[in-house]
C-alpha positions as CSV (number, residue, x, y, z in Angstrom):
1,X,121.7,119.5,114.4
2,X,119.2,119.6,117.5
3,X,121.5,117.4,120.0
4,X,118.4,116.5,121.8
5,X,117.2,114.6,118.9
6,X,119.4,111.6,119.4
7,X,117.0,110.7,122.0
8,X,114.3,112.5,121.2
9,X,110.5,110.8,122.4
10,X,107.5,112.3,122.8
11,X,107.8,114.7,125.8
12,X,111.0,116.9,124.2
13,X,111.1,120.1,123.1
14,X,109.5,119.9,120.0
15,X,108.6,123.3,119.0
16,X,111.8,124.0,118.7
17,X,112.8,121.7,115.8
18,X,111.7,122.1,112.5
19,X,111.1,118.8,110.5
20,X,110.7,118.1,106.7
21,X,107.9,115.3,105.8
22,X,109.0,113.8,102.3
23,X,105.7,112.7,101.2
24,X,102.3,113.1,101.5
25,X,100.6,109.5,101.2
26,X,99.3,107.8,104.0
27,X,102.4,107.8,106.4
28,X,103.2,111.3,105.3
29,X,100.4,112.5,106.3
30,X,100.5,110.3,109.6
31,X,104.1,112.1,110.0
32,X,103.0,115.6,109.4
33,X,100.1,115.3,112.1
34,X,101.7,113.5,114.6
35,X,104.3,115.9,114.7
36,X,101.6,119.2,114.4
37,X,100.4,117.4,117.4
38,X,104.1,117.1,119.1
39,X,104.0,121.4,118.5
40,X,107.2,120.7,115.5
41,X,107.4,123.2,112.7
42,X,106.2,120.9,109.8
43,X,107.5,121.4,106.5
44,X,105.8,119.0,103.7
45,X,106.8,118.0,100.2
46,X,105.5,115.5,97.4
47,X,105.7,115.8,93.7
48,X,102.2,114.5,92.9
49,X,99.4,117.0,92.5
50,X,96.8,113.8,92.7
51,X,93.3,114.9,94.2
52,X,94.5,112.7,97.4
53,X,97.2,114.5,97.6
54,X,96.0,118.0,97.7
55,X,93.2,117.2,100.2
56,X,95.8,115.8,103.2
57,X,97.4,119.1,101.4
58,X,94.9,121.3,102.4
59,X,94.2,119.9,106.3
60,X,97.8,119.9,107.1
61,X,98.5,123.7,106.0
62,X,95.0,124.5,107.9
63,X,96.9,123.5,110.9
64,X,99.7,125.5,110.1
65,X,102.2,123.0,108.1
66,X,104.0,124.5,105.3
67,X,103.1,122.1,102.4
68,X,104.8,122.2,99.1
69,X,103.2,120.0,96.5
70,X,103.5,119.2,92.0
71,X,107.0,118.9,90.1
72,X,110.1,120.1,91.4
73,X,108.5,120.4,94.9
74,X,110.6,117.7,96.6
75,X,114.0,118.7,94.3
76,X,115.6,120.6,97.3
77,X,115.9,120.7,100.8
78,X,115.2,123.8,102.2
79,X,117.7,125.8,104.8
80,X,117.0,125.3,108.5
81,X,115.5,121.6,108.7
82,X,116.8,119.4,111.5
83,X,114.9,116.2,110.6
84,X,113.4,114.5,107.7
85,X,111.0,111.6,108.0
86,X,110.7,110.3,104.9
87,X,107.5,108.2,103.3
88,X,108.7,104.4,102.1
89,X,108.8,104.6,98.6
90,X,111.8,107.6,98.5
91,X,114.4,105.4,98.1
92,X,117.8,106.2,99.8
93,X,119.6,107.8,96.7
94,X,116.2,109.8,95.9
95,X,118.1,113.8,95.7
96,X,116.5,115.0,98.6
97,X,117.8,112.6,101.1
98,X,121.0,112.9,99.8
99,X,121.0,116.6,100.6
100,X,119.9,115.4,104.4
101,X,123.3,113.4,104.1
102,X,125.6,115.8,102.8
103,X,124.4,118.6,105.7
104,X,124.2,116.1,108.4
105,X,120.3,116.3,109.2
106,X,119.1,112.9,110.6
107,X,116.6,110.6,108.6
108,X,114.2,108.9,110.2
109,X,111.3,106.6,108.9
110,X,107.6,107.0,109.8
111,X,107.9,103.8,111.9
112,X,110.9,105.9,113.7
113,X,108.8,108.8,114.4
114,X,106.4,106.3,115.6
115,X,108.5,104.6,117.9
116,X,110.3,107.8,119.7
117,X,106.4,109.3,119.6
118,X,104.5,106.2,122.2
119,X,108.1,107.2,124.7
120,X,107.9,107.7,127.8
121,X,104.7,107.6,129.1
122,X,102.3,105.9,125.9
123,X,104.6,102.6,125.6
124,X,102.5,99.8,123.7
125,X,104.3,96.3,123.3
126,X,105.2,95.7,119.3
127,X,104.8,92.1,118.0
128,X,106.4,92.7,114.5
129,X,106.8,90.8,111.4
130,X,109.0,91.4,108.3
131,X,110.7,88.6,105.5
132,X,110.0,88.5,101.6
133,X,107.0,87.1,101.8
134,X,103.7,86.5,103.7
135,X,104.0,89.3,105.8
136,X,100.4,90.7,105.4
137,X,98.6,87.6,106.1
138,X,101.4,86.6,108.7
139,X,100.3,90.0,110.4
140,X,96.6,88.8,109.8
141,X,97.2,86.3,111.7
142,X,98.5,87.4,114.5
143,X,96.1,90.3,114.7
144,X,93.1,87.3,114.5
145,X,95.0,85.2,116.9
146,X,95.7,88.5,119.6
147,X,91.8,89.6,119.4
148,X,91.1,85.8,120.4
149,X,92.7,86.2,123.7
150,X,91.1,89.1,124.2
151,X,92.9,91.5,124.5
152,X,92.7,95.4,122.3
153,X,94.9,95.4,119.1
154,X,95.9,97.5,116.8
155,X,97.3,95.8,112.9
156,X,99.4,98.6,111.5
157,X,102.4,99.7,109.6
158,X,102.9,98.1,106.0
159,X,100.0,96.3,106.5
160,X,98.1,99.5,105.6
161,X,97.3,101.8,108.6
162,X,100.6,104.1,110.3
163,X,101.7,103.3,113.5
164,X,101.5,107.1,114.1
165,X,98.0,107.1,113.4
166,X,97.2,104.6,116.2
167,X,99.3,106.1,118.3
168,X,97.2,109.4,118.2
169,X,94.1,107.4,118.6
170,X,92.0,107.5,121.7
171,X,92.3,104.0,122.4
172,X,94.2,102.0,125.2
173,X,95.9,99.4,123.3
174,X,97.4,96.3,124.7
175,X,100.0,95.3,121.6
176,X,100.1,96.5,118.1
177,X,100.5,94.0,115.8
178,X,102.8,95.8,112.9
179,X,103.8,94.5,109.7
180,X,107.2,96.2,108.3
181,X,109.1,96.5,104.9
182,X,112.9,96.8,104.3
183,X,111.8,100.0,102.9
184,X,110.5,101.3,106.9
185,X,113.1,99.6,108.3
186,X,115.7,101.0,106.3
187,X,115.9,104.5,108.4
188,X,114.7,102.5,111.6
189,X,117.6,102.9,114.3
190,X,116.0,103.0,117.8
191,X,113.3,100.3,117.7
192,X,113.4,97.3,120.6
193,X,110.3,95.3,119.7
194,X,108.9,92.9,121.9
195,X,109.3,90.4,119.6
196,X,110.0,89.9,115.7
197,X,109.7,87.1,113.0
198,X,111.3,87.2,109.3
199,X,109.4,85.4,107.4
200,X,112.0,84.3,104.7
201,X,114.5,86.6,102.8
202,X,114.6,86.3,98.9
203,X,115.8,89.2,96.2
204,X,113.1,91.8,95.6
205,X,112.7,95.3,95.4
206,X,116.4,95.7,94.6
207,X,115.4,98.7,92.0
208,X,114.4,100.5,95.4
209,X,118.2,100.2,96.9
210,X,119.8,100.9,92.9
211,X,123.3,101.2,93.8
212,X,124.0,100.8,97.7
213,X,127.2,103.2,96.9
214,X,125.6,105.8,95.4
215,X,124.1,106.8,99.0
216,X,127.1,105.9,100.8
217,X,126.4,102.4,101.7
218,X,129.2,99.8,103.0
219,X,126.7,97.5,101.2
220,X,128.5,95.9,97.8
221,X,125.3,95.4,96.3
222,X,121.2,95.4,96.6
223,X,120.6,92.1,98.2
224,X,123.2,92.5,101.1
225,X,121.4,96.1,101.5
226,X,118.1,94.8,101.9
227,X,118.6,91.9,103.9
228,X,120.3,94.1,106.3
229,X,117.5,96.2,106.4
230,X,115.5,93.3,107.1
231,X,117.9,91.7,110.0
232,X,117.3,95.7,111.8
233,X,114.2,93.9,113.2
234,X,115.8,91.8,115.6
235,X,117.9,94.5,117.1
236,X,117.7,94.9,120.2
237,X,114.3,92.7,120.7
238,X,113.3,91.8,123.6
239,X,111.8,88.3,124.0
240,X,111.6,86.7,121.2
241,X,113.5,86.2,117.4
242,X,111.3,84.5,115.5
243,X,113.2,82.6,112.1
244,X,112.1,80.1,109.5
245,X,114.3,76.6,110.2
246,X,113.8,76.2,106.3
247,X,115.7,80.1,105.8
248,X,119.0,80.0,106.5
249,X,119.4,83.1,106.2
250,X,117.1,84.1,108.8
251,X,118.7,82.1,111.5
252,X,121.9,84.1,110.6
253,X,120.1,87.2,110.9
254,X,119.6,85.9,114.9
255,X,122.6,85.0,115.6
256,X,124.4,88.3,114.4
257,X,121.4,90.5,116.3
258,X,122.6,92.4,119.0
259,X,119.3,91.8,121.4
260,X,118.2,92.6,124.4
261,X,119.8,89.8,127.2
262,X,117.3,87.2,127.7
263,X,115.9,87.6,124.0
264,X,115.1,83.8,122.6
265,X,115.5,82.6,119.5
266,X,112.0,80.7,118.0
267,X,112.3,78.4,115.1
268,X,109.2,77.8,113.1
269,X,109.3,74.4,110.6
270,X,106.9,72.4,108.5
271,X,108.7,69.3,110.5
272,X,108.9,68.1,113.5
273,X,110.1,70.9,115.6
274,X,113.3,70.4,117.9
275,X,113.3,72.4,121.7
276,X,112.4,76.1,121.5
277,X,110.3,76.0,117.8
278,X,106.8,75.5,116.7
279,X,106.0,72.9,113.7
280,X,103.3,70.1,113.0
281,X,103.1,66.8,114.1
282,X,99.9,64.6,113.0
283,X,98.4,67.3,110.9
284,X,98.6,69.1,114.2
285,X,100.1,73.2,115.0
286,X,102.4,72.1,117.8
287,X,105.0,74.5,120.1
288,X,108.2,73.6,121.7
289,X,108.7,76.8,123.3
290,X,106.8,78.6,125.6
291,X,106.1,75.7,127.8
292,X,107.7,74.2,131.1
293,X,108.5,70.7,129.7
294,X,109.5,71.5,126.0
295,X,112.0,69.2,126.4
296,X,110.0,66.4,126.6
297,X,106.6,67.2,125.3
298,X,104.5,69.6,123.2
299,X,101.7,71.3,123.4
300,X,98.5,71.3,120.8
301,X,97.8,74.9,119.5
302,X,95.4,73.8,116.5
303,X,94.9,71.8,113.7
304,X,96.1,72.6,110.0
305,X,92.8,72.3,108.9
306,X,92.2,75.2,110.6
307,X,94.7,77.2,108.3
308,X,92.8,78.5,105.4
309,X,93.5,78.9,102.7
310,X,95.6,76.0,103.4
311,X,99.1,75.9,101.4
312,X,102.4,75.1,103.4
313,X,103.6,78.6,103.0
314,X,99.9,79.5,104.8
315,X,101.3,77.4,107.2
316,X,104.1,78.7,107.9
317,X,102.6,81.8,108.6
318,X,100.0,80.5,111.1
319,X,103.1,79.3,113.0
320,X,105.0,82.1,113.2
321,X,101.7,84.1,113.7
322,X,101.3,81.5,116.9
323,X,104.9,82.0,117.6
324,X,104.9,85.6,118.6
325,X,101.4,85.8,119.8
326,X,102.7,83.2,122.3
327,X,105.5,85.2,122.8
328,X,103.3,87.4,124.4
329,X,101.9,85.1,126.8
330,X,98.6,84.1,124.4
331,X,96.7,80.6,125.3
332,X,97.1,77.7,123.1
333,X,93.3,77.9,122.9
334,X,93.4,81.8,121.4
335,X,95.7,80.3,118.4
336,X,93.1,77.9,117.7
337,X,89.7,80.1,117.4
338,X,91.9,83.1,115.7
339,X,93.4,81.1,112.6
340,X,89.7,79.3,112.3
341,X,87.5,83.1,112.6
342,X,90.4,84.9,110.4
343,X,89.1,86.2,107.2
344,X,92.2,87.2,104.7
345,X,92.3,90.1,102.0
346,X,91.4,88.8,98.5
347,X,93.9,87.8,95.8
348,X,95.9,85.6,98.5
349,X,95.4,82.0,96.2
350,X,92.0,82.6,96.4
351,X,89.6,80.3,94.1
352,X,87.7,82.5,91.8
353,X,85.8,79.9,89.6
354,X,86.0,76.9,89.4
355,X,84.2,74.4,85.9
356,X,84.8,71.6,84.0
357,X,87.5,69.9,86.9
358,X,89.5,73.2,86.8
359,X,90.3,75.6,89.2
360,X,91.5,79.1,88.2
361,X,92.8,80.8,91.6
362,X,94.1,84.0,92.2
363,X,97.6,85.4,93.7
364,X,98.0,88.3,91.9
365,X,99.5,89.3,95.9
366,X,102.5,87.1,94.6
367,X,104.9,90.1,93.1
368,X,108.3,88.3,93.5
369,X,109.1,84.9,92.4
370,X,109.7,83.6,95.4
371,X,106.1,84.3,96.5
372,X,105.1,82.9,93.0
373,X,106.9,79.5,94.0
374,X,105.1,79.3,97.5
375,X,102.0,79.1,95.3
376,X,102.6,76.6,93.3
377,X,103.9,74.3,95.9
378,X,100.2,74.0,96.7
379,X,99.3,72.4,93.9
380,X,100.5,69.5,91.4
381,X,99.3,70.3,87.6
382,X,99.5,74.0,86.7
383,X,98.8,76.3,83.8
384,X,100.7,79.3,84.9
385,X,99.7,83.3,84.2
386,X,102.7,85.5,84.9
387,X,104.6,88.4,84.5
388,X,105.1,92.2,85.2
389,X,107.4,94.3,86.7
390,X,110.4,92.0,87.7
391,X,112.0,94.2,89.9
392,X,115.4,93.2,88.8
393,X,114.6,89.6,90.1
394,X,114.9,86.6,88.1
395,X,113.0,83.3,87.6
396,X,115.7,80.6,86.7
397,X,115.6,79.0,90.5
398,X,111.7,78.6,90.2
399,X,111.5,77.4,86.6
400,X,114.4,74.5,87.5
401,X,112.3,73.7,91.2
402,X,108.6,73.7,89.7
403,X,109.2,73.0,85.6
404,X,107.2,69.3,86.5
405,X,104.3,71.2,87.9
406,X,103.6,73.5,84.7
407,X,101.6,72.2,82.0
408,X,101.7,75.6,80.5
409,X,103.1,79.3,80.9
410,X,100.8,82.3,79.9
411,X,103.0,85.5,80.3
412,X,102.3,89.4,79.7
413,X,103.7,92.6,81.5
414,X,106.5,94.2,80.4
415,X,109.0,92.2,81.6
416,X,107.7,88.7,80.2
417,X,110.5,88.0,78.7
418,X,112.6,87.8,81.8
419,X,110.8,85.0,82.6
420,X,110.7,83.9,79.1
421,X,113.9,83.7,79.1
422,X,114.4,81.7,82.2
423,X,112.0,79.1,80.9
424,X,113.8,78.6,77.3
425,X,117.0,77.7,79.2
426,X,115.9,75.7,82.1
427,X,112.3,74.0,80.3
428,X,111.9,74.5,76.5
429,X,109.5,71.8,76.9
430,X,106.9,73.4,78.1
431,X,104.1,75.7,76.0
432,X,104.5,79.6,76.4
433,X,101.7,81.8,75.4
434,X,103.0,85.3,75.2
435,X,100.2,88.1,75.2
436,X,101.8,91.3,74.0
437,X,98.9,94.1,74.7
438,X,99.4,96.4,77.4
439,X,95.4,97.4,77.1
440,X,93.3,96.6,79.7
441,X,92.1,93.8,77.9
442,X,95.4,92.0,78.2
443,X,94.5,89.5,81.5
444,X,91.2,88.4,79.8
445,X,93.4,87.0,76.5
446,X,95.8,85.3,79.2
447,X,92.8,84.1,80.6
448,X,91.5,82.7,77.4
449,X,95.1,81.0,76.0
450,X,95.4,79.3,80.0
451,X,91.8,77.8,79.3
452,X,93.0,76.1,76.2
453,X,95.6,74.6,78.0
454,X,94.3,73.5,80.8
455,X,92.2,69.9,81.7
456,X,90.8,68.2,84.5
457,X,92.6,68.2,88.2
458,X,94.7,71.9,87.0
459,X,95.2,75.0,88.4
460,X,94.8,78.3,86.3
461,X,97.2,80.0,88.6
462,X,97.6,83.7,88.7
463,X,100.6,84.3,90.6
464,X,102.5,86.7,88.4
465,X,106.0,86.6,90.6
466,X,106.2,90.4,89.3
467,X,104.9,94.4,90.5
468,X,101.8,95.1,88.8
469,X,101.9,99.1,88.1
470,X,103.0,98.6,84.6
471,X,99.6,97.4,83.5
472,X,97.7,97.9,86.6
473,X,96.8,100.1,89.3
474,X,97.9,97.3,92.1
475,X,98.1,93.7,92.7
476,X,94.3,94.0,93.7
477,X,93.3,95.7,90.5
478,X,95.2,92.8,88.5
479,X,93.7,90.0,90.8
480,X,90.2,91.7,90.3
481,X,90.7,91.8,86.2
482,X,92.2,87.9,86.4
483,X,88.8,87.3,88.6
484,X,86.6,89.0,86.6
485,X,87.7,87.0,83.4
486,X,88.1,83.8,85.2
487,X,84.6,83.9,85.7
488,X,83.6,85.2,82.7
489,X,84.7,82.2,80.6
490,X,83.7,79.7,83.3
491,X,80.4,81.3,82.9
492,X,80.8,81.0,79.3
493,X,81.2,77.1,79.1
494,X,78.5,76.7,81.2
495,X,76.1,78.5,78.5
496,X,77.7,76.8,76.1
């Protein structure tokens, strides 16, 4: 091992190291160049042969990365690496990484790379934002609410766009606004963010983590693994730990955070909030924090009319959004005009068509069951379209919390009969439609069965609490078929 890598940033001796990319999708390719650009000797690897994937291909060996792409490309590590940055989806157990372990060769993430790459002299302030769910539009937020003050910012990370890439850009920004999985925080070990919210912390993506002792993990089991991938956000922060009052957990992951002195700790709550939090009072966005007299007063950031679309877990993310944007010094006034000129990413319980007193609204962006449950606490009569890819999750806490809500249950996916299951033990009463196609004309008969079921004042509600890539090509192709035959039979009644 390279000893200078333990502090490596951007102005050590790069060409001197070489450094393996596991990879090639977006942050791969962010990696690869970023590194190219730093003078490294690049190695890259990725089993797909896709036509994306052999385009980034061809750029990075033009400038003189060795690139290794198609089956049995990634099932080695070759001799004389002193650094892998790996892509998110290789989870930690994938063979590769475990041949990093076993030689000693460092790991780092993308967001890692990222982080050593702005130091010493590029340094841009991070507001970030992790948690089960709401990150994206949480990190929507915030981008809408920092572009309101006025000042230059860049939304990146798991949100969509590398950090790596904006840090390459010609652009002097004032903050970047990142979004971040457990998956990029998982080989994360140097970060010290300005500030950083969890949004809440509920089981998902424990495939991803498999067996934490199979890689070497003190971690008994996938949940304690992945929340303490999500608590690495708070290390070491700055200013501000943002937490949900209503998450226990995430107050935990504060108070065990080993911050920088001086580092606050920011509640967000749907209540009243106490000293040092943000909540509502009178239908009002309120904070308790970043002024002089908190203890005795608080000040007006907007209205929750302005939150749209509104749902209290949309809330919640305009207040932790507010929270960190404060953080940084933001007005109260910036909070206001960013939430009301935000326009959000379809399939985020979105209304898609609407006849007859019903309304058939879209989540599909609800892939766990605890995002699934934050949808339906918006509304009070549903007919409920589920299912998918359950991600070793399971649906017996939501079915007990929201079985008076549901009129109906309209499942498909390949795991439908998880939640099948959960609703046979927790409320036989209610109707289950179970469509067993896997064609793509599977949403359209959900569709269909939910529209016998459903009357005036209910909600068609598509939020599947499962992954999508057994039917699907993504949450937004799913959301676009659910859409497509929403409107179809809404167009259809209207004819007939």
């Amino acid at each position: 091992m390279i000893d200078w890598l333990t502090n490596a940033d951007r102005l050590s001796p790069w060409p001197e190291a070489t450094v393996l990319v596991a990879g090639l999708a977006a942050s791969g390719y962010a990696a690869a160049d970023g590194l190219l650009e730093l003078g490294a000797r690049v190695i890259v690897v990725d089993e797909s042969d896709a036509l994306a994937t052999k385009e980034r291909a061809a750029i990075l060996t033009q400038l003189d990365a060795q690139v290794r792409i198609g089956k049995g490309a990634t099932a080695e590590l070759p001799p004389g690496v002193d650094l892998v940055v790996t892509s998110p989806g290789w989870p930690p157990r994938a063979p590769l990484l475990a041949q990093a372990r076993e030689r000693g060769v460092p790991i780092w993430a993308e967001v890692e790379l990222a982080w050593r790459m702005m130091h010493p002299d590029r340094v841009v302030p991070w507001l970030a934002v992790t948690g089960t769910n709401g990150k994206t539009t949480t990190t929507d937020m915030l981008g809408s609410i920092l572009a309101a003050a006025g000042l230059s910012v860049a939304k990146v990370g798991n949100i969509g766009r590398p950090i790596v890439e904006a840090i390459l850009d010609e652009v002097d920004y004032d903050v970047f606004a990142v979004e971040l999985s457990a998956f990029q925080l998982h080989h994360c070990y140097s970060l010290a963010l300005h500030s950083a919210a969890v949004m809440n912390l509920q089981p998902d993506h424990l495939e991803w983590y498999g067996d934490p002792a199979e890689w070497g993990s003190t971690a008994p089991d996938g949940i304690t693994a992945y929340t303490a991938d999500k608590a690495r956000i708070y290390e070491r922060v700055t200013h501000s730990c943002v937490y949900n009052v209503a998450d226990e957990t995430t107050r935990r992951m504060v108070e065990q955070a080993e911050v920088t002195e001086g580092a606050r700790a920011i509640g967000f709550t749907l209540g009243t909030p106490a000293v040092s939090m943000l909540g509502v009072v009178d239908d009002l966005l309120v904070d308790r924090a970043f002024i002089d007299q908190r203890r005795d007063s608080a000040l007006e950031l907007a209205n929750v009319s302005d939150v749209r679309p509104f749902a209290p877990h949309n809330v919640e993310n305009a207040l932790a959004a507010a929270a960190l944007a404060r953080s940084f010094g933001v007005p109260a006034t910036a909070v206001r005009d960013g939430l009301r000129t935000l326009v959000l990413g379809d399939h985020r319980i979105q209304t898609v068509a609407e006849h007859d007193g019903i309304r058939f609204v879209d989540d599909s962006k609800a892939t766990n069951p605890h995002a699934a449950a934050a949808s339906m606490r918006a509304f009070d009569s549903i007919v409920w379209i589920a299912g998918g890819q359950a991600k070793g999750t399971t649906f017996d806490e939501l079915v007990q919390t929201y079985a008076d809500r549901i009129r109906a249950v309209v499942l498909l996916g390949i795991d439908r009969q998880v939640i099948a299951d959960a609703l046979a033990r927790h409320a036989p009463q209610i109707p289950v439609t179970v469509i067993d196609s896997t064609d793509t004309g599977a949403m359209a008969q959900a569709v269909t069965a939910a529209r016998r079921y459903a009357g005036p004042g209910d909600v068609v509600l598509l939020a599947p609490g499962c992954a999508s890539l057994d039917m699907f090509n993504g949450y937004d192709a799913r959301g676009l078929a659910f859409s497509r035959a929403a409107q179809a039979i809404t167009g259809a009644d209207q004819e007939g």
